[in-house]
C-alpha positions as protocol buffer text, in pm:
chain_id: "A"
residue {
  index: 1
  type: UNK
  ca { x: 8109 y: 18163 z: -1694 }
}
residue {
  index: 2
  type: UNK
  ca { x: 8033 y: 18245 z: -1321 }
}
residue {
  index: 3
  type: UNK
  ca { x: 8313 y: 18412 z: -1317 }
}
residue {
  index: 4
  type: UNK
  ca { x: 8313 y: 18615 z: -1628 }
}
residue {
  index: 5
  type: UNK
  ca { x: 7978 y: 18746 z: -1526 }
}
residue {
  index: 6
  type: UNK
  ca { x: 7998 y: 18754 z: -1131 }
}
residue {
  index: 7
  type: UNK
  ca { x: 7778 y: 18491 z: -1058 }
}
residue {
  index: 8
  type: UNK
  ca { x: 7793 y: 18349 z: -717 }
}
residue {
  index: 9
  type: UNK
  ca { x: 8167 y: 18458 z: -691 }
}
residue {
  index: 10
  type: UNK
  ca { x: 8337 y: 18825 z: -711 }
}
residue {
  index: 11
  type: UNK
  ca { x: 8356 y: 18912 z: -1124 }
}
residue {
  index: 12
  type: UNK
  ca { x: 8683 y: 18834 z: -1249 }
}
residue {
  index: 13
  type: UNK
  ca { x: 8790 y: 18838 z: -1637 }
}
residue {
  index: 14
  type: UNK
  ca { x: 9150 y: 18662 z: -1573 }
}
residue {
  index: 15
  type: UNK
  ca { x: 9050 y: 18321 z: -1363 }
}
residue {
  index: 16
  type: UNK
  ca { x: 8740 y: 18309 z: -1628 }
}
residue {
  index: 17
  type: UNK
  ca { x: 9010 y: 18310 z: -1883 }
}
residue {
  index: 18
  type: UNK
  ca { x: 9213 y: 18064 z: -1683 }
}
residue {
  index: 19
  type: UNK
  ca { x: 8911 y: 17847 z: -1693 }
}
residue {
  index: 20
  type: UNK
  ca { x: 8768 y: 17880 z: -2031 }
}
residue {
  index: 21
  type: UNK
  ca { x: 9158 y: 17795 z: -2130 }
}
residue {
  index: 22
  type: UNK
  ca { x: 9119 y: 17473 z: -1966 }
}
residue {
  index: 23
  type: UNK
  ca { x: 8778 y: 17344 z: -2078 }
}
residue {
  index: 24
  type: UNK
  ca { x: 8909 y: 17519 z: -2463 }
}
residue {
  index: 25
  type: UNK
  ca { x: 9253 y: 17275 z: -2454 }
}
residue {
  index: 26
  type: UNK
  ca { x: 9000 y: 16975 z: -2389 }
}
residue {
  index: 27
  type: UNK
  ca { x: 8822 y: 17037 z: -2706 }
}
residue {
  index: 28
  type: UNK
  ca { x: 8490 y: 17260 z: -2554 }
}
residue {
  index: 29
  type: UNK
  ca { x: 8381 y: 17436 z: -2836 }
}
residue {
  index: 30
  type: UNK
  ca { x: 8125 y: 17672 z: -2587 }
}
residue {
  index: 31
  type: UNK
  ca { x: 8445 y: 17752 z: -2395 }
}
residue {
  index: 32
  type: UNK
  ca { x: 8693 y: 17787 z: -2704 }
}
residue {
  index: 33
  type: UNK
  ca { x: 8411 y: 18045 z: -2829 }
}
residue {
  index: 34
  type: UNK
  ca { x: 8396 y: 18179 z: -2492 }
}
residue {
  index: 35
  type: UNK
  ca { x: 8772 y: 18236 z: -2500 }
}
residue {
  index: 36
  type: UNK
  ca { x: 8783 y: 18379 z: -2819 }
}
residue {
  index: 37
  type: UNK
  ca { x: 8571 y: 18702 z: -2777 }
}
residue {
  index: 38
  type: UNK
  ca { x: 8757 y: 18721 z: -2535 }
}
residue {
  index: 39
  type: UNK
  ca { x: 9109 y: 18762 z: -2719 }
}
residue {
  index: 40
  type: UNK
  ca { x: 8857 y: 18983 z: -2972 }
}
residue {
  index: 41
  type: UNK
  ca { x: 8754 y: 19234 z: -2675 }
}
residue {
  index: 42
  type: UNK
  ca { x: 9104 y: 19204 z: -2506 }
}
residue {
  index: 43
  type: UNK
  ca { x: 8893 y: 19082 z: -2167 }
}
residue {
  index: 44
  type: UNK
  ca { x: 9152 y: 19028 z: -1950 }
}
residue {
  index: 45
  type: UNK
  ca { x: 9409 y: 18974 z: -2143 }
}
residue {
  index: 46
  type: UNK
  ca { x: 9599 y: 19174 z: -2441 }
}
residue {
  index: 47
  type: UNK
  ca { x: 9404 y: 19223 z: -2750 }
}
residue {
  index: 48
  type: UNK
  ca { x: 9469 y: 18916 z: -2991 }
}
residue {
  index: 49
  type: UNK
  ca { x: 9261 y: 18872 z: -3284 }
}
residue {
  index: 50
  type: UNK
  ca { x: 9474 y: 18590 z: -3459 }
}
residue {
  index: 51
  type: UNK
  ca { x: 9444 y: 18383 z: -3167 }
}
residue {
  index: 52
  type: UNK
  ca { x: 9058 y: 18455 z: -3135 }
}
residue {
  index: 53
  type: UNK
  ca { x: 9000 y: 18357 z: -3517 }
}
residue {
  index: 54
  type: UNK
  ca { x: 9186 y: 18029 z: -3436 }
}
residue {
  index: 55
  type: UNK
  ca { x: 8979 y: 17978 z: -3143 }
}
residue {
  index: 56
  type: UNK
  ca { x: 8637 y: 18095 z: -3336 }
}
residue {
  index: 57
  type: UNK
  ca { x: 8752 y: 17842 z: -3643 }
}
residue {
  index: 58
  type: UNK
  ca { x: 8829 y: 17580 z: -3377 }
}
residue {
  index: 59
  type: UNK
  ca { x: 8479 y: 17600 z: -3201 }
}
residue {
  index: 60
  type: UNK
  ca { x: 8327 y: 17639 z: -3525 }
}
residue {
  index: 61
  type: UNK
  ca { x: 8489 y: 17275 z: -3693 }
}
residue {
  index: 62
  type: UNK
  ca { x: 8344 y: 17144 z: -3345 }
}
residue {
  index: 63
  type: UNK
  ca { x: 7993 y: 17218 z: -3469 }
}
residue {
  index: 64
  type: UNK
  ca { x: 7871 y: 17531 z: -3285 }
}
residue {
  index: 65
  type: UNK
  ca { x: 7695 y: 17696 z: -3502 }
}
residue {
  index: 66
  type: UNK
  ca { x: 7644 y: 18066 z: -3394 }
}
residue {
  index: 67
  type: UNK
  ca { x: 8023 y: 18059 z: -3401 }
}
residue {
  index: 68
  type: UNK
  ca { x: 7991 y: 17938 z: -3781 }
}
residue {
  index: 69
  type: UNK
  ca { x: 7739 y: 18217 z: -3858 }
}
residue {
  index: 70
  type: UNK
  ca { x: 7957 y: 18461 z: -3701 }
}
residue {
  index: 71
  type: UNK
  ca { x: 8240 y: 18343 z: -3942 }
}
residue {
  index: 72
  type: UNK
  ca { x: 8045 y: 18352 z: -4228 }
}
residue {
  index: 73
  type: UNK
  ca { x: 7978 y: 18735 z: -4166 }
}
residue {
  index: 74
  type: UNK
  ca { x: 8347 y: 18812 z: -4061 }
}
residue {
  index: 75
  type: UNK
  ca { x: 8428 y: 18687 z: -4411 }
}
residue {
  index: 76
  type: UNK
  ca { x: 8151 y: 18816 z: -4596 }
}
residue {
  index: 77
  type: UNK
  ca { x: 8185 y: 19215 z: -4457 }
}
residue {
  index: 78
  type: UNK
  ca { x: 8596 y: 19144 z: -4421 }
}
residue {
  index: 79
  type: UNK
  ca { x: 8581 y: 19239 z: -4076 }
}
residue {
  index: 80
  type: UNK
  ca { x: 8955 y: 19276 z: -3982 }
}
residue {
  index: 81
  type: UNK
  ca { x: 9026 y: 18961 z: -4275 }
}
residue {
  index: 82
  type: UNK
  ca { x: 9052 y: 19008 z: -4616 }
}
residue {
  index: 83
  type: UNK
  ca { x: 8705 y: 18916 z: -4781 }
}
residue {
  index: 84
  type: UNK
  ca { x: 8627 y: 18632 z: -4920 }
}
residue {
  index: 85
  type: UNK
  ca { x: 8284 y: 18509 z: -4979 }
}
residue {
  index: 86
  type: UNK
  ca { x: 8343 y: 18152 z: -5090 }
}
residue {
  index: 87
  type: UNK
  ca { x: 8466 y: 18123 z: -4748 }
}
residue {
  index: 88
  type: UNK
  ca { x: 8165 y: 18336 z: -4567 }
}
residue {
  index: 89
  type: UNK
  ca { x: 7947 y: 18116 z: -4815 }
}
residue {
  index: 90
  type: UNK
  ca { x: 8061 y: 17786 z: -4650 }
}
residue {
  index: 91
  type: UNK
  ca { x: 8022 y: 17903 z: -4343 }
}
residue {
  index: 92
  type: UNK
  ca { x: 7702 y: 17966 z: -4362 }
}
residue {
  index: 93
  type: UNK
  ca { x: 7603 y: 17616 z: -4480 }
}
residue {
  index: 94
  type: UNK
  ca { x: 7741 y: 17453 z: -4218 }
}
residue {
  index: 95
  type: UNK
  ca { x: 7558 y: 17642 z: -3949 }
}
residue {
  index: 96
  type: UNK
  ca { x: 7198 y: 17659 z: -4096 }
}
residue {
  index: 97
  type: UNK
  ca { x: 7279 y: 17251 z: -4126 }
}
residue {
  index: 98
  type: UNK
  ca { x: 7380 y: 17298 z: -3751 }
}
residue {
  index: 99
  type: UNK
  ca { x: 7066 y: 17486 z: -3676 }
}
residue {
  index: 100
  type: UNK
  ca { x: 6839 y: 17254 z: -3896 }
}
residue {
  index: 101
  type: UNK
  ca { x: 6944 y: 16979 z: -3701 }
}
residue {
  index: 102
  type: UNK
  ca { x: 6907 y: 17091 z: -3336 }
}
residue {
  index: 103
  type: UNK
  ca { x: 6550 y: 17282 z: -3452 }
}
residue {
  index: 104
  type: UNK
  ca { x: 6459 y: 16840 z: -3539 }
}
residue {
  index: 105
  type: UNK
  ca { x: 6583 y: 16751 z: -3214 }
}
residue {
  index: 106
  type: UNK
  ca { x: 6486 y: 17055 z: -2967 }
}
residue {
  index: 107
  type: UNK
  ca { x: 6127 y: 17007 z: -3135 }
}
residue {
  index: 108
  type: UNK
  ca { x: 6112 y: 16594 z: -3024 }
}
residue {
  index: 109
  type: UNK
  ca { x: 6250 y: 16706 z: -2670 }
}
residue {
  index: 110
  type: UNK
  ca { x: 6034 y: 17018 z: -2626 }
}
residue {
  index: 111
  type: UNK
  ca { x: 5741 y: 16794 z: -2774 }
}
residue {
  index: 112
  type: UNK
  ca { x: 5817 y: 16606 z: -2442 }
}
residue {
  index: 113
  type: UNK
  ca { x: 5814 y: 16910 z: -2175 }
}
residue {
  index: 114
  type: UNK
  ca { x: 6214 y: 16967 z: -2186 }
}
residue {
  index: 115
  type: UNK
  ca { x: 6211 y: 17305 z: -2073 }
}
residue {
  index: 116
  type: UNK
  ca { x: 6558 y: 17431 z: -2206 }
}
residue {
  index: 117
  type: UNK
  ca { x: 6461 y: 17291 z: -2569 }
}
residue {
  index: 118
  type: UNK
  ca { x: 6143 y: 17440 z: -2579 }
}
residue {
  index: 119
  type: UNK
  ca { x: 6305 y: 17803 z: -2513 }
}
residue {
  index: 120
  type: UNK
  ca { x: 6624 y: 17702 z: -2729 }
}
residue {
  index: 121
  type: UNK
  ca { x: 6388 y: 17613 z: -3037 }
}
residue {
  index: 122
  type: UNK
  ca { x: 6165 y: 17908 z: -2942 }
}
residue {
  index: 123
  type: UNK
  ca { x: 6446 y: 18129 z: -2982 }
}
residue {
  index: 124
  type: UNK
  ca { x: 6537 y: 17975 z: -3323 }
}
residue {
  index: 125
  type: UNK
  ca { x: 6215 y: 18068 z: -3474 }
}
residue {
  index: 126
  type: UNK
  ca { x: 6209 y: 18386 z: -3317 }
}
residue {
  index: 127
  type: UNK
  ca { x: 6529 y: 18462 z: -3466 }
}
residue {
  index: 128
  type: UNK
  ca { x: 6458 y: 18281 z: -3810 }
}
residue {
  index: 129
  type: UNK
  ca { x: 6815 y: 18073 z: -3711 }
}
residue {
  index: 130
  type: UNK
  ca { x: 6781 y: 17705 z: -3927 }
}
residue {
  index: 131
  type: UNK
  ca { x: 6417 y: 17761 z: -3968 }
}
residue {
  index: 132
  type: UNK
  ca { x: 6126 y: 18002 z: -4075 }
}
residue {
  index: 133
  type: UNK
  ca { x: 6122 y: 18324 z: -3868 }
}
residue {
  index: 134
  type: UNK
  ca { x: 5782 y: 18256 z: -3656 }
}
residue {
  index: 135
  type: UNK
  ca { x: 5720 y: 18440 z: -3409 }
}
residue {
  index: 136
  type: UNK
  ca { x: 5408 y: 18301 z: -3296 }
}
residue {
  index: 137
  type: UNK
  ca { x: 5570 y: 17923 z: -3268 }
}
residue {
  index: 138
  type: UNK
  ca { x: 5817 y: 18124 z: -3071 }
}
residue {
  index: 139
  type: UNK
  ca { x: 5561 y: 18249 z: -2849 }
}
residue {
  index: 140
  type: UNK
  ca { x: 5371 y: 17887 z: -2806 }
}
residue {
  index: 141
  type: UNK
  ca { x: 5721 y: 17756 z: -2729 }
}
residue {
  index: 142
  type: UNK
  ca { x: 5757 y: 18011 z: -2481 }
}
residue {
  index: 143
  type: UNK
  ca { x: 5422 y: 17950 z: -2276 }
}
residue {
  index: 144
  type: UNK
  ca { x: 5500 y: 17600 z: -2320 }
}
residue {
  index: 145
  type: UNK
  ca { x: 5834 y: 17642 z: -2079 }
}
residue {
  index: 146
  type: UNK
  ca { x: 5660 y: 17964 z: -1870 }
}
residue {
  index: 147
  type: UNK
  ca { x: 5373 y: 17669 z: -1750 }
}
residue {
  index: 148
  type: UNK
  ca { x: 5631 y: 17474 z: -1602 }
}
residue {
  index: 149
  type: UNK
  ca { x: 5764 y: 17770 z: -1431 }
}
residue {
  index: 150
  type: UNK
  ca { x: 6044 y: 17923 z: -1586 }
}
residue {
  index: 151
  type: UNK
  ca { x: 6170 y: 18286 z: -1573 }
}
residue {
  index: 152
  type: UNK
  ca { x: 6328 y: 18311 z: -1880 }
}
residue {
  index: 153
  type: UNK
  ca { x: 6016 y: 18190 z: -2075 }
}
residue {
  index: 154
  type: UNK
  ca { x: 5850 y: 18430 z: -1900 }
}
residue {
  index: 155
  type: UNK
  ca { x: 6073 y: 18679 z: -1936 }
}
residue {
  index: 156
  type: UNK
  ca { x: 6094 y: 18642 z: -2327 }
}
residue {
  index: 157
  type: UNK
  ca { x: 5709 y: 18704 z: -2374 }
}
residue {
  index: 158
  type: UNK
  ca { x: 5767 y: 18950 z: -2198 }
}
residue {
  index: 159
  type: UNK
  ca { x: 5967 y: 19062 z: -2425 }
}
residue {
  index: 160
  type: UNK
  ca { x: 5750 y: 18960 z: -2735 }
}
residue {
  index: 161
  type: UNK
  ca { x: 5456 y: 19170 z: -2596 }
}
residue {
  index: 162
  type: UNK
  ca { x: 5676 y: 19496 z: -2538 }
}
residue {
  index: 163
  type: UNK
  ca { x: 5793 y: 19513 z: -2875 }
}
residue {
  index: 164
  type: UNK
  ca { x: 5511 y: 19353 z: -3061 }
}
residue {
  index: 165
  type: UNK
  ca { x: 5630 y: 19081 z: -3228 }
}
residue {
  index: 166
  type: UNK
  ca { x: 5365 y: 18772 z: -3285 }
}
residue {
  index: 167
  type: UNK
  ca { x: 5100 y: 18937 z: -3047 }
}
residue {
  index: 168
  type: UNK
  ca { x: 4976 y: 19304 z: -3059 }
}
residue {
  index: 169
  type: UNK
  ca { x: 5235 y: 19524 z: -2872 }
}
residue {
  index: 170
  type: UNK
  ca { x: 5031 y: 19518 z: -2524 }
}
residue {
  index: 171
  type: UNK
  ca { x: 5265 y: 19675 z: -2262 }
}
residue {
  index: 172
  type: UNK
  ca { x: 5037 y: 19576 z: -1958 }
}
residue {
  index: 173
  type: UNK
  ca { x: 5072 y: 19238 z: -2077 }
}
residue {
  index: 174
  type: UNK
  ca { x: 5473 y: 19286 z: -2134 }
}
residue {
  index: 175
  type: UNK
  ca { x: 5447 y: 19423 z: -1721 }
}
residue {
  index: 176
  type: UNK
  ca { x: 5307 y: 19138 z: -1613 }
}
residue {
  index: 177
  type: UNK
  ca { x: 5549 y: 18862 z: -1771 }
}
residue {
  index: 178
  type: UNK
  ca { x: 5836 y: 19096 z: -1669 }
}
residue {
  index: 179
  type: UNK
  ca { x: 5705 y: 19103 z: -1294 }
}
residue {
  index: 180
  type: UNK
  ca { x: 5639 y: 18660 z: -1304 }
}
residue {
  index: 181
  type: UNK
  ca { x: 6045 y: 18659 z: -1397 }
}
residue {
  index: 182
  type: UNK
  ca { x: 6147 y: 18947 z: -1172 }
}
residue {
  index: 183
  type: UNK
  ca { x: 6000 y: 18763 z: -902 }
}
residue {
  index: 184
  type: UNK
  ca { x: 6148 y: 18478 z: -1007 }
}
residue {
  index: 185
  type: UNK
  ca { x: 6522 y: 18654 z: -1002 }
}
residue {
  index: 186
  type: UNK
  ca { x: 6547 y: 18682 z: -1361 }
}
residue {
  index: 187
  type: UNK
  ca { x: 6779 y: 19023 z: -1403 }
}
residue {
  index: 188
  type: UNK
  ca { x: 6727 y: 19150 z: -1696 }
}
residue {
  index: 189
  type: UNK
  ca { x: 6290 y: 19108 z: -1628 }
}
residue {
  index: 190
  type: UNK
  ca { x: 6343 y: 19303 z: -1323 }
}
residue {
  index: 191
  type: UNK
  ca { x: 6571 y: 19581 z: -1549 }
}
residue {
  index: 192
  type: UNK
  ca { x: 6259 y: 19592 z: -1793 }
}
residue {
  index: 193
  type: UNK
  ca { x: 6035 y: 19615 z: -1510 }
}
residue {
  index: 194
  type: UNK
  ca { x: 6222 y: 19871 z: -1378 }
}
residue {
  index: 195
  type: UNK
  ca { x: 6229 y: 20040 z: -1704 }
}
residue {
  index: 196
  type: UNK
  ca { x: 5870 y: 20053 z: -1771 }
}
residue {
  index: 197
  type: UNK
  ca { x: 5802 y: 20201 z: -1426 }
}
residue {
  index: 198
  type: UNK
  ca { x: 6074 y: 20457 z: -1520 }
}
residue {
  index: 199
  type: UNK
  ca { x: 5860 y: 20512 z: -1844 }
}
residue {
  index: 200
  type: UNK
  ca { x: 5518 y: 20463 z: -1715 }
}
residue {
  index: 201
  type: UNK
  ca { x: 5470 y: 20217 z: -1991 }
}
residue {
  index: 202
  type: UNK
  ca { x: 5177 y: 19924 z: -1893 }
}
residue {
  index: 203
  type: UNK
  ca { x: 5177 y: 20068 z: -1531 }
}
residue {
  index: 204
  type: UNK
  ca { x: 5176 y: 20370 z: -1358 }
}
residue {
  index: 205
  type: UNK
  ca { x: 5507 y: 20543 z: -1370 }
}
residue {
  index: 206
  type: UNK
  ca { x: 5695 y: 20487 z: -987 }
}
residue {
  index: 207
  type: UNK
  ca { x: 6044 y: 20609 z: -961 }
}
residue {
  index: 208
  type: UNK
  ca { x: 5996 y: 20428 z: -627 }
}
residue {
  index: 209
  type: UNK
  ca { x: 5949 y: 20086 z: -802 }
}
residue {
  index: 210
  type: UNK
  ca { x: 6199 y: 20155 z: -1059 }
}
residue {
  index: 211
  type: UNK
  ca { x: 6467 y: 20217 z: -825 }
}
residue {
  index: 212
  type: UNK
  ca { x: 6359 y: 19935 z: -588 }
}
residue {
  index: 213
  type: UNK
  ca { x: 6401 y: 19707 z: -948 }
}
residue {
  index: 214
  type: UNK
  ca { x: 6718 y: 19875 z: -1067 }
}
residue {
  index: 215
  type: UNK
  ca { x: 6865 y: 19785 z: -726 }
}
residue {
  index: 216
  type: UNK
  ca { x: 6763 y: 19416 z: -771 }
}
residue {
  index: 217
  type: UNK
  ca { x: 6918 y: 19365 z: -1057 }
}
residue {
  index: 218
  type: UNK
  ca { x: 7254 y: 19589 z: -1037 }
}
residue {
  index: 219
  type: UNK
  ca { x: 7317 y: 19399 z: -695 }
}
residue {
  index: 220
  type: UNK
  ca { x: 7338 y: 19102 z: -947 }
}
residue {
  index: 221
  type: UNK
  ca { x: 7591 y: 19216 z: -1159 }
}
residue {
  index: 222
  type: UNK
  ca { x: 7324 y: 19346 z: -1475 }
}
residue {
  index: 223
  type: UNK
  ca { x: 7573 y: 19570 z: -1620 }
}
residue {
  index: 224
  type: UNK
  ca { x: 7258 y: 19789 z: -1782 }
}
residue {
  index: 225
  type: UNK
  ca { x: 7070 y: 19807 z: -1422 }
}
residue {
  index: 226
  type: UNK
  ca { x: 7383 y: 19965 z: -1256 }
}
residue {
  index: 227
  type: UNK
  ca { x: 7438 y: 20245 z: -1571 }
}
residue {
  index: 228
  type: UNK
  ca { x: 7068 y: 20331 z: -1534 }
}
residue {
  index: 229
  type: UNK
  ca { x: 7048 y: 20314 z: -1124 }
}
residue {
  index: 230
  type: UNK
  ca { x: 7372 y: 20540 z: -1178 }
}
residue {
  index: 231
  type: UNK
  ca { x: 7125 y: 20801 z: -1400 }
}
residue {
  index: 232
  type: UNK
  ca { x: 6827 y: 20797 z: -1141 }
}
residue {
  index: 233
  type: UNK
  ca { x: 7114 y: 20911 z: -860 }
}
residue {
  index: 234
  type: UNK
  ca { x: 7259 y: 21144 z: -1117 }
}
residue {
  index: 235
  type: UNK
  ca { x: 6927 y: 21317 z: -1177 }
}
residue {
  index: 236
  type: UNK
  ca { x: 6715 y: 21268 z: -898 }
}
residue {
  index: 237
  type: UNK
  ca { x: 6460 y: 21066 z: -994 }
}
residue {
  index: 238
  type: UNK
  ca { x: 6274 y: 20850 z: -709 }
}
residue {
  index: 239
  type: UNK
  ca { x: 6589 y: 20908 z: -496 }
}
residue {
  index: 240
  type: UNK
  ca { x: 6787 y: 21237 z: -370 }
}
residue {
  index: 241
  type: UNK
  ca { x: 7032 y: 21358 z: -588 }
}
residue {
  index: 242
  type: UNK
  ca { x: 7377 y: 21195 z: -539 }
}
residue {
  index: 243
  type: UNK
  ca { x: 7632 y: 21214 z: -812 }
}
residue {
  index: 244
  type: UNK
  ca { x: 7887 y: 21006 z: -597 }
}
residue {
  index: 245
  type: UNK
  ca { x: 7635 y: 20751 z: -591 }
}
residue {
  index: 246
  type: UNK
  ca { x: 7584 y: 20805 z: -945 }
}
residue {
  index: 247
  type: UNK
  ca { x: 7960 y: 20770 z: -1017 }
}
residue {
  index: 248
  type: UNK
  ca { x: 7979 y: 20461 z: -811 }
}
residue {
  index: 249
  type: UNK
  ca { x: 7725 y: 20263 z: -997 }
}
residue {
  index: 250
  type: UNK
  ca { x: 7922 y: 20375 z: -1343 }
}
């Protein structure tokens, strides 16, 4: 995972491949899923779909279930397999009995402060995945985990208040979760931060701030920072016009 997304070490898409291949052959279904998009984008290495529906069916029998929902779509639209919904159908109820399951168990964890369960089961009823759609358990879930500090808690009500979902869309509220996370390091908060200072959305719009944000996360490796630092360089916007510089972030 470090690096498949440059994380700590320089980004490269064959030794992630070299390493998902390992932890896949010992029977990691996050790593044979890993692998498989993989052989489905042709990340470094030819595209292969055959071998990335054995690897999603093989990380799928070894119970993770957003590989068994993904399944269950492939064979309900026939996406590059022939159709077949009795397939897509079964599928399906193995991962909402996947989801049901770890909603039970995330809820007795996060019921005890465990921080990654109470964003994991946060994010299940925000997505409706095994349970109710909710967003306001989502949101509770999500304070729960930001109390105790962390930035991607605080970087999903963030979220929640920019788009209005559970809460009246507030975008001074959205700011200010973005900016606890961006401080934190959290990427993608300090891209949204950056964006809303861009867009003068909840604060005062600062191309000043938005590049200053734009260049914290690109220097990270978030793929959506660098495309958009690249536009402020192309047009001029809170820095002098440099298409070279905008070429070099694309």
């Amino acid at each position: 995972v470090l690096y498949h997304d440059g994380k700590g070490v320089k980004r490269s898409s064959k030794k992630a491949v070299e390493w998902f291949q390992k932890a896949a052959n010992g029977g990691e279904p996050m790593a044979q899923y890993r692998l498989a998009t993989m052989y489905h984008r042709g990340e470094g290495m030819a595209f292969n779909f055959t071998k990335a529906m054995e690897l999603y069916r093989m990380s799928g029998n070894g119970g993770h279930a957003m590989v068994q929902y993904t399944l269950g779509s492939m064979y309900q639209r026939g996406y590059n397999i022939a159709r077949d919904h009795l397939e897509a159908a079964a599928w399906y109820q193995r991962s909402t009995a996947w989801y049901q399951k770890s909603a039970a168990w995330y809820q007795k964890a996060a019921d005890q402060g465990h921080i990654k369960s109470q964003l994991n089961l946060g994010l299940m009823y925000q997505n409706g995945d095994g349970v109710t759609q909710d967003y306001r358990k989502a949101i509770r879930l999500y304070e729960m985990a930001s109390r105790q500090g962390d930035s991607k808690a605080c970087r999903k009500l963030g979220f929640m208040y920019e788009n209005g979902y559970g809460v009246t869309l507030d975008y001074s509220k959205a700011a200010e979760w973005h900016q606890n996370a961006a401080h934190k390091g959290n990427t993608t908060a300090q891209y949204r931060l950056g964006s809303l200072y861009r867009s003068g959305k909840g604060v005062a719009r600062d191309y000043i701030k938005t590049m200053n944000w734009y260049q914290k996360a690109a220097d990270l490796g978030h793929i959506k920072a660098q495309h958009d630092l690249g536009l402020l360089y192309y047009y001029g916007e809170g820095v002098s016009k440099n298409i070279s510089k905008a070429m070099e972030w694309w």
